[in-house]
N, C-alpha and C positions, 0 to 999 in steps of 0.2 A: 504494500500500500504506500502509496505516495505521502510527503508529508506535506503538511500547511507549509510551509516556504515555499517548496519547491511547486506547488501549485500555483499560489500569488506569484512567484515567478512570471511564470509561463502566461497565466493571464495579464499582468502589467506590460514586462517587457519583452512576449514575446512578438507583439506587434513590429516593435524597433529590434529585432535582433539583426537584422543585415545594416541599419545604421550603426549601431553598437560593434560589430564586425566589423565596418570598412571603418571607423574611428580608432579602433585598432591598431587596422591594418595600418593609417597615414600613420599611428605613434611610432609603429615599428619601424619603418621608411626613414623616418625621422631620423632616430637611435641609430639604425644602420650610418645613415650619412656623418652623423657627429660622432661613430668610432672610426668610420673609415677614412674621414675627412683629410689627415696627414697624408694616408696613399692615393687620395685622389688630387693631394698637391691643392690641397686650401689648408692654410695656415689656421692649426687647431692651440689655441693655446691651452688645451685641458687634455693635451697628447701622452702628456707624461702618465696620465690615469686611463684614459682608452686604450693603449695600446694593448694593454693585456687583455682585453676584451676581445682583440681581433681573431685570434684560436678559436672564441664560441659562436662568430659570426661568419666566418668563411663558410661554413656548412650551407649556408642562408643567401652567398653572393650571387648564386646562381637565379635563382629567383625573384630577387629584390632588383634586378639590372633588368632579367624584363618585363618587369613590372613599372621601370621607371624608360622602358621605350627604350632603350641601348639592348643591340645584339648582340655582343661583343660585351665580354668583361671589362669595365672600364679601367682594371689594375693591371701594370705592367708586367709584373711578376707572378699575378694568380690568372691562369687562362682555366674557365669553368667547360667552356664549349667546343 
């Protein structure tokens, strides 16, 4: 049996669940571009704490690039395709 959350859930916000989804989706677009920001040769000055980041985001580069309309990896040194 289902519980009262999870029902009000579904009746509130499953109307907006695809805006809730693509709101997401632009956060994570975001996040990609401000850890990758150094490799794509725009001066990050919060590089020194992204950087370690880049290891859990490469899985994700392939996706995010075309989703941002580039066919082609936009980093010189990680070819996805």
């Amino acid at each position: 049996m289902r519980s009262a959350a999870g029902v009000l859930r579904d009746v509130f916000a499953g109307p907006y669940a695809r805006t809730f989804a693509r709101a997401q989706q632009d956060e994570d677009d975001l996040f990609m571009v401000v850890v990758m920001a150094e490799a794509l040769g725009v001066p990050n000055p919060a590089s020194y704490y992204t950087v370690e980041l880049l290891p859990v985001v490469y899985d994700q580069v392939h996706d995010w690039h075309r989703r941002m309309g580039l066919d082609r990896s936009p980093l010189d040194h990680f070819s996805c395709c």
